[in-house]
C-alpha positions in Angstrom: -15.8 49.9 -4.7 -16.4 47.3 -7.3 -16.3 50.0 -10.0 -12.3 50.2 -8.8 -9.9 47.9 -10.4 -8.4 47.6 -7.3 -11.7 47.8 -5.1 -11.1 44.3 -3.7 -9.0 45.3 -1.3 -11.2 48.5 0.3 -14.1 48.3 2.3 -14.6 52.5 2.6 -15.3 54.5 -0.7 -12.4 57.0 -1.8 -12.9 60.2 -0.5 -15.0 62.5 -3.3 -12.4 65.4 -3.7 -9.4 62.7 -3.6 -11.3 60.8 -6.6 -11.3 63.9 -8.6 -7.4 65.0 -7.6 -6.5 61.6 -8.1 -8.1 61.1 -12.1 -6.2 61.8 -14.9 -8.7 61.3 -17.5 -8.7 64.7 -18.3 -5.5 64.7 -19.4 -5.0 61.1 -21.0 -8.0 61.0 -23.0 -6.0 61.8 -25.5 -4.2 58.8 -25.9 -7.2 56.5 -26.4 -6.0 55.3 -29.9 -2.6 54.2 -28.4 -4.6 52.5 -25.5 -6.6 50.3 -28.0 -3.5 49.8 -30.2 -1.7 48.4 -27.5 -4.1 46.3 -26.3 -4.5 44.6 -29.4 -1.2 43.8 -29.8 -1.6 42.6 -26.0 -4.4 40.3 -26.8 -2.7 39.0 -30.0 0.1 38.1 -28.5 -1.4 36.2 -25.0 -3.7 34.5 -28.0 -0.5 33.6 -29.8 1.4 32.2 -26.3 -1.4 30.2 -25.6 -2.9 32.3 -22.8 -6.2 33.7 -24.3 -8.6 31.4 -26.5 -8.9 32.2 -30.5 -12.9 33.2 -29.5 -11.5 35.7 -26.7 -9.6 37.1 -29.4 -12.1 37.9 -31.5 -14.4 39.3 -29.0 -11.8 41.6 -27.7 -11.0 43.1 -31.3 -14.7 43.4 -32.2 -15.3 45.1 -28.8 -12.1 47.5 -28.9 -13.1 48.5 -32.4 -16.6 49.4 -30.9 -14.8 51.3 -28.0 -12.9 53.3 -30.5 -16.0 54.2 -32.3 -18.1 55.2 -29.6 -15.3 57.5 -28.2 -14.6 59.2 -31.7 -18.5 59.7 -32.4 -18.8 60.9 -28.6 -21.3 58.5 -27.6 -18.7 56.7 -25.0 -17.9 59.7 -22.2 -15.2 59.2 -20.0 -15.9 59.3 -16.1 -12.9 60.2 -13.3 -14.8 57.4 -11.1 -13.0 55.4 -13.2 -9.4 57.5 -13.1 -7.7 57.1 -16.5 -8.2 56.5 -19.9 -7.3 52.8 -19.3 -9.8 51.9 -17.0 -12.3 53.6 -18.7 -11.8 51.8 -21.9 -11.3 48.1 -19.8 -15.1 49.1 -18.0 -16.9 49.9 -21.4 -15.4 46.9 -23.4 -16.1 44.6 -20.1 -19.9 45.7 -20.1 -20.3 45.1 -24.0 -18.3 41.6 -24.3 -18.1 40.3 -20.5 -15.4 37.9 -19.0 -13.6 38.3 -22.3 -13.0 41.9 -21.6 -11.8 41.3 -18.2 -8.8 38.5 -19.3 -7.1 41.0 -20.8 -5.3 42.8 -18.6 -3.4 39.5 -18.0 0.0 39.7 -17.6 0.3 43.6 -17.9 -0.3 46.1 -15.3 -1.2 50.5 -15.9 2.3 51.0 -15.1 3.6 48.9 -18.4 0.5 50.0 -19.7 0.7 53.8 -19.2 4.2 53.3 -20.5 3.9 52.2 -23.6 0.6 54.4 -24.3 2.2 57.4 -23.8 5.6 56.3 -26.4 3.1 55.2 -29.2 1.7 58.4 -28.3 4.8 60.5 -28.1 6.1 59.2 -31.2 3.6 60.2 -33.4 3.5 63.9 -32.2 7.2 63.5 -32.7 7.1 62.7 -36.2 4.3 65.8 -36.9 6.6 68.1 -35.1 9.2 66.8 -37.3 7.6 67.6 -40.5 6.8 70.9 -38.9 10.1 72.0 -38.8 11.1 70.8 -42.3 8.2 72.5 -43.5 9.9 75.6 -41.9 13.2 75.0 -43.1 11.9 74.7 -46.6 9.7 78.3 -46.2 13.2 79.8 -44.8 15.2 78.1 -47.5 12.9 79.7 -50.2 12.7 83.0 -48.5 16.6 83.1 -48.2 17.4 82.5 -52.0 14.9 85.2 -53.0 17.0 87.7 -50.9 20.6 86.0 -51.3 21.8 89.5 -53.0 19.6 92.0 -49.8 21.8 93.6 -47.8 21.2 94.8 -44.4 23.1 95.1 -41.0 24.8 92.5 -38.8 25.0 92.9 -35.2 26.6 92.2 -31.9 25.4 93.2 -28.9 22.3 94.7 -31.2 25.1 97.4 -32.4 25.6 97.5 -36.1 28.8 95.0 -36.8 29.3 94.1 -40.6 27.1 94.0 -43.1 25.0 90.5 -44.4 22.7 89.8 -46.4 19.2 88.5 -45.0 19.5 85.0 -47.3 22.4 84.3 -45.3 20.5 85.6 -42.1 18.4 83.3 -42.4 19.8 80.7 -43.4 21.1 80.6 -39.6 17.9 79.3 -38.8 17.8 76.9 -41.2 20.9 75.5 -39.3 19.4 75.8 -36.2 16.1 74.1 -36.9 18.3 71.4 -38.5 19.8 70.6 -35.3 16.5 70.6 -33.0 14.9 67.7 -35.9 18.2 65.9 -35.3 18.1 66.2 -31.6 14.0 64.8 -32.0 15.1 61.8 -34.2 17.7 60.6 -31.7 15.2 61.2 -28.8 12.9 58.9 -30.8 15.0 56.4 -31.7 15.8 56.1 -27.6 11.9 56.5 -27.2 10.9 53.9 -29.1 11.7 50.3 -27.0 8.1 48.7 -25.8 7.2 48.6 -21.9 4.6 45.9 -22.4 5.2 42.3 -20.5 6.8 44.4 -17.7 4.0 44.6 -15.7 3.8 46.5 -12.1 7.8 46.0 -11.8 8.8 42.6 -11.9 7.4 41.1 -15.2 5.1 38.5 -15.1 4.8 34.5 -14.5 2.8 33.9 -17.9 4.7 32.7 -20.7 4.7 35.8 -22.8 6.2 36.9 -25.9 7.5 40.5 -25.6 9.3 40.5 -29.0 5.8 39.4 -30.9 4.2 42.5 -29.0 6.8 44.9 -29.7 6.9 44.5 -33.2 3.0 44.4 -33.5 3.2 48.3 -32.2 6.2 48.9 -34.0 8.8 49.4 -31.4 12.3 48.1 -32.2 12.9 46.3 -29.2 11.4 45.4 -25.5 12.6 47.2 -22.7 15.5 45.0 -21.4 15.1 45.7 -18.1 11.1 45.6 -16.0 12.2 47.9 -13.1 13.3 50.8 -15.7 10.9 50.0 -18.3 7.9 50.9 -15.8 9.9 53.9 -14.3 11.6 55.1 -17.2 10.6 59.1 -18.2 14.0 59.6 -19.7 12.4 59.9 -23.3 9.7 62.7 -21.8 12.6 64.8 -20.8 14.7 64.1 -23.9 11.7 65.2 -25.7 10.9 68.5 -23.4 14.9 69.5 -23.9 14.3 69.1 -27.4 11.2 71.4 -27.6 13.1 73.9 -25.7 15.8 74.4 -27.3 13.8 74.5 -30.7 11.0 77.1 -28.7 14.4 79.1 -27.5 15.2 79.6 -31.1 11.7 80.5 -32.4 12.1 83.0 -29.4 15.3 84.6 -30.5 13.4 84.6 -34.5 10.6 86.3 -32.8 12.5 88.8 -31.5 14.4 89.6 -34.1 11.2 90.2 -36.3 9.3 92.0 -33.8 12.5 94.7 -33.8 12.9 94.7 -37.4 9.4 95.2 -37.9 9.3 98.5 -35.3 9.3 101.7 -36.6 12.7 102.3 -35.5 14.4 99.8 -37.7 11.7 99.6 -40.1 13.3 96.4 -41.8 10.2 94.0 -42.7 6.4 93.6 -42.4 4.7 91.0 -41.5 1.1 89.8 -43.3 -1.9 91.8 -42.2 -3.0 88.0 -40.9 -0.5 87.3 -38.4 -0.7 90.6 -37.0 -3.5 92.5 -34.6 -4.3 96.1 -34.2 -4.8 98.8 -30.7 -8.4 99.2 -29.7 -7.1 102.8 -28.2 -4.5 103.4 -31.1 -5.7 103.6 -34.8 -2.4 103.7 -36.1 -0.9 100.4 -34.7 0.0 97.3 -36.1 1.2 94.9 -33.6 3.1 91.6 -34.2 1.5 89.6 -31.7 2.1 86.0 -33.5 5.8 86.3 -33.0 5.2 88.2 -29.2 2.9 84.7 -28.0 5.7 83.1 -30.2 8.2 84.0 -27.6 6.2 83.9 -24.7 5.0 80.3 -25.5 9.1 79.2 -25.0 9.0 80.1 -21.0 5.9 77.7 -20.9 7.8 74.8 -22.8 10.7 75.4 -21.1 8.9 75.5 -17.9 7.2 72.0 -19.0 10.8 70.8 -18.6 11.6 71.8 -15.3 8.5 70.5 -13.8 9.4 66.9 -15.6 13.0 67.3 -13.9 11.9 68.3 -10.5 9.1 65.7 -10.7 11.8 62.7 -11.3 14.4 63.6 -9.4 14.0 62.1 -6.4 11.8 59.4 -7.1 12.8 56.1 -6.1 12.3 52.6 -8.4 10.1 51.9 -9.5 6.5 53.5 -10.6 5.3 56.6 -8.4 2.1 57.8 -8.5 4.1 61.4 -9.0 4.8 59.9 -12.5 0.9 61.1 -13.3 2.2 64.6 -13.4 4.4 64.3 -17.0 1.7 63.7 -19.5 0.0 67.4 -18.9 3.4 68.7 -19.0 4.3 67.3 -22.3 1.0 67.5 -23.9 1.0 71.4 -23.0 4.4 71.8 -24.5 4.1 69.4 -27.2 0.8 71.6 -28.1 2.3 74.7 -27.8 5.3 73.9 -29.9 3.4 72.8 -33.0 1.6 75.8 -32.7 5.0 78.0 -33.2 6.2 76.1 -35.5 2.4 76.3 -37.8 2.2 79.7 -37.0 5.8 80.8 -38.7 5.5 78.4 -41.2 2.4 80.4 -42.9 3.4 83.6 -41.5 7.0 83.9 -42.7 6.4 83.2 -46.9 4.5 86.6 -46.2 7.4 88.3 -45.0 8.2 91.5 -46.7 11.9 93.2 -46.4 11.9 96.7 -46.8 14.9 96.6 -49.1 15.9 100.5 -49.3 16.0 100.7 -45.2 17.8 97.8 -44.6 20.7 98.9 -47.5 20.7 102.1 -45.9 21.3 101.1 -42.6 24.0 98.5 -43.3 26.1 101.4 -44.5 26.0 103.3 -41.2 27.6 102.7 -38.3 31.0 101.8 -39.7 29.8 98.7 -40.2 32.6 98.3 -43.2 35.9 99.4 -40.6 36.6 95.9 -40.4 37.3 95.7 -44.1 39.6 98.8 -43.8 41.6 96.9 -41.4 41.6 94.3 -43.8 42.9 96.6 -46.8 45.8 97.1 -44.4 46.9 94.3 -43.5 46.9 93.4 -47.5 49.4 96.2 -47.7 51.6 94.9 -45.2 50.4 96.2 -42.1 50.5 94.2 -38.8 46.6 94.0 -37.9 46.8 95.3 -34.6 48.6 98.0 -36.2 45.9 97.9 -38.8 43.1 97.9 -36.1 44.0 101.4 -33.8 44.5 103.1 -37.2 41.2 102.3 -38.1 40.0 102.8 -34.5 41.3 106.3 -34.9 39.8 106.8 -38.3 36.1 106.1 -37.0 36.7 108.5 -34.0 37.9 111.2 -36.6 34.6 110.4 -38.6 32.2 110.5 -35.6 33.2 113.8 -34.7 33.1 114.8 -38.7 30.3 113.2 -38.8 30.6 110.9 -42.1 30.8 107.5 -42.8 35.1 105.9 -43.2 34.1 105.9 -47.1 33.5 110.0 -46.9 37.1 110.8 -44.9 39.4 113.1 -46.9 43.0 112.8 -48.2 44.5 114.8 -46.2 42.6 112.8 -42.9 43.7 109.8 -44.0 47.4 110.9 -44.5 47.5 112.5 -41.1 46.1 109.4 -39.4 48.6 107.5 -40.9 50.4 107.6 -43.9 49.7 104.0 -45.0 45.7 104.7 -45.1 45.3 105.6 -48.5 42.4 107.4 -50.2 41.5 104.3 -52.7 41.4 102.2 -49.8 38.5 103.8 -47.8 36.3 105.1 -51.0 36.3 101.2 -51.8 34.2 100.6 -49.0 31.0 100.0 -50.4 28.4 97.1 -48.3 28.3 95.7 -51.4 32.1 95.2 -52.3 32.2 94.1 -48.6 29.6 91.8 -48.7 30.6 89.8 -51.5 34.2 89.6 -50.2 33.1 87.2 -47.8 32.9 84.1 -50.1 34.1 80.9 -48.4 31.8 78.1 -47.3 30.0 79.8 -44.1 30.3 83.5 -45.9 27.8 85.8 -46.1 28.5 86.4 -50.1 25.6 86.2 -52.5 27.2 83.3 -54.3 27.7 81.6 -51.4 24.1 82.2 -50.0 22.6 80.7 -53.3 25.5 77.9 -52.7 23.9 76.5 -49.2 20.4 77.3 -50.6 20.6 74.6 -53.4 22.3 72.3 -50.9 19.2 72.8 -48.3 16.8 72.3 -51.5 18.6 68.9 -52.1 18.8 67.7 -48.2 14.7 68.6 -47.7 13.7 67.2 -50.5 14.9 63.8 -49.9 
């Protein structure tokens, strides 16, 4: 057992399966970096206080540095004898600097450790996912003022509403994205206070300096408290609600494209690179980057009810349980970059099929709300306004025409305040560029919101 950091207490070895169900090296490899960087700071600040000598010091640096390198060239290769990346970067700097390497896990435990490893981690992915989505928001922003003046169909319940145009389309996800980076800066700011010095639970009897180490890592603070420093997960599930909500919304994108790339709507295509053909069906051309797209959001919302379930009945302070919410997070954190890459170079690509979408934002009365409005400018109570119009598209579906086609004499017999000027003004475009207030879907105001988007992502 002397190969265990906690061997002195065994006489039996651990149980071969158990060792393997019991590693996590597999899945905290990754955070080797953060491992070294905090122990750095660690052994800076115990030389600092006093606790390590200045020739400790230099050992441990020289032999982390060496650590890192041999892990990054792939001559150093983990083992799950030795259970987590921790341990198996302790046992390789112990074996090339000696008694050096084993002072240094004084006055810190795996559970601070762990802690802290995985927020340094964390909070780099953070930031990339970040610039993801701006980088998103700025391909949107561009694709929206270079069709601020295309018209196509809104909808409801996926039935034709009013007419928009596709800048202002998607401009909505220009909003949306904005709120899921300001829903990861605030889970990052919360993220970032520093475990270390907390030890197992209890902090430790060495005269540390906790402030000294979390600057060095650049946290803003210490944990106040050792008890919910070592059992806090809060920030992985901040961080998991943040990635789905922002996978839900490249779901709902995805779906949208893959309809209005069908040949029923026959709206947009998408580049010839982001897409994949039938090997029984010549003819096909299948949008499979936006299908994984939105399959990938059950998987990071699923990483967020495993986290959930995991912590909610675990009592203070560290659980071994607690092992379970790096794969989760890593998986989703994974997963959601890849979204947000693959719509980032897919979407400048985008092609709108101009003619169709015009075409169809004229049918399906899509303009009888602006009737109703004509009305009610002529003195007509809106309800009023609305079952004349109600009548008028019933009269037209069994005609079968559009409101702008009805006759005269249709119009005077619905009712004698629905004039012929008022239903041949209905043009998408006259209705379309109605709509200018802050919000509207009018050209003007499209190119309006674009400039302010330019402005706000460039800073």
């Amino acid at each position: 057992m002397s190969d265990k950091p906690w061997g002195g207490r065994f006489e039996g070895p651990t149980d071969a399966f158990v060792e393997a169900f019991n590693a996590s090296t597999h899945v905290d490899a990754r955070m080797y970096a953060e491992d070294i960087a905090g122990s750095r700071a660690h052994a800076t600040m115990l030389t600092a206080q006093g606790i390590l000598s200045d020739d400790d010091l230099k050992l441990i640096l020289s032999g982390l540095q060496q650590v890192q390198d041999e892990i990054e060239s792939g001559a150093l290769q983990f083992t799950i004898a030795l259970e987590d990346v921790h341990m198996n970067i302790e046992k390789r700097l112990t074996d090339i600097i000696g008694d050096a390497g084993k002072r240094l896990h004084t006055a810190r435990s795996r559970n601070d450790q762990v802690g802290t490893d995985t927020r340094l981690y964390l909070r780099k992915r953070t930031d990339d996912l970040m610039k993801r989505i701006k980088h998103l928001q700025v391909v949107l922003v561009k694709l929206a003022e270079e069709h601020a003046d295309t018209i196509m169909p809104g909808f409801t319940h996926l039935q034709t509403a009013q007419p928009v145009t596709l800048g202002h389309h998607l401009l909505a996800y220009v909003e949306m994205f904005a709120r899921d980076y300001a829903r990861f800066a605030d889970a990052r700011a919360r993220m970032n206070q520093c475990p270390l010095g907390s030890a197992a639970l209890a902090g430790t009897t060495f005269p540390i300096n906790r402030e000294q180490t979390a600057a060095l890592l650049g946290f803003d603070a210490p944990c106040a408290n050792s008890l919910d420093a070592v059992s806090d997960r809060d920030f992985i599930m901040e961080l998991l609600s943040a990635a789905s909500i922002c996978s839900i919304h490249l779901s709902r994108f995805s779906e949208e494209l893959i309809l209005w790339m069908s040949s029923q709507f026959g709206f947009i295509d998408l580049p010839d690179a982001f897409c994949t053909g039938s090997s029984i069906m010549p003819q096909k051309k299948n949008p499979d980057m936006p299908e994984l797209v939105r399959g990938k959001s059950g998987r990071i919302v699923g990483a967020l009810m495993s986290i959930l379930m995991t912590m909610k009945s675990l009592p203070l302070a560290y659980n071994k349980d607690m092992q379970e919410d790096k794969e989760a997070i890593f998986d989703a954190y994974d997963n959601l970059e890849g979204c947000l890459r693959v719509f980032g170079d897919m979407l400048p690509g985008l092609k709108a099929k101009k003619e169709v979408m015009h075409k169809s934002a004229g049918s399906g009365f899509s303009t009888a709300t602006d009737l109703a409005d004509a009305l009610v400018r002529a003195g007509v109570p809106f309800r009023d306004a609305h079952e004349i119009v109600g009548k008028s598209v019933a009269y037209c579906i069994k005609a079968d025409i559009e409101l702008h086609r009805m006759p005269e004499a249709a119009c005077t017999t619905i009712d004698k305040r629905l004039t012929l000027a008022m239903v041949q003004a209905l043009s998408v475009e006259t209705c379309v560029a109605a709509r200018n207030h802050t919000g509207g879907t009018a050209p003007a105001q499209v190119r309006l919101q674009c400039a302010r988007w330019s402005t706000l992502l460039a800073a």
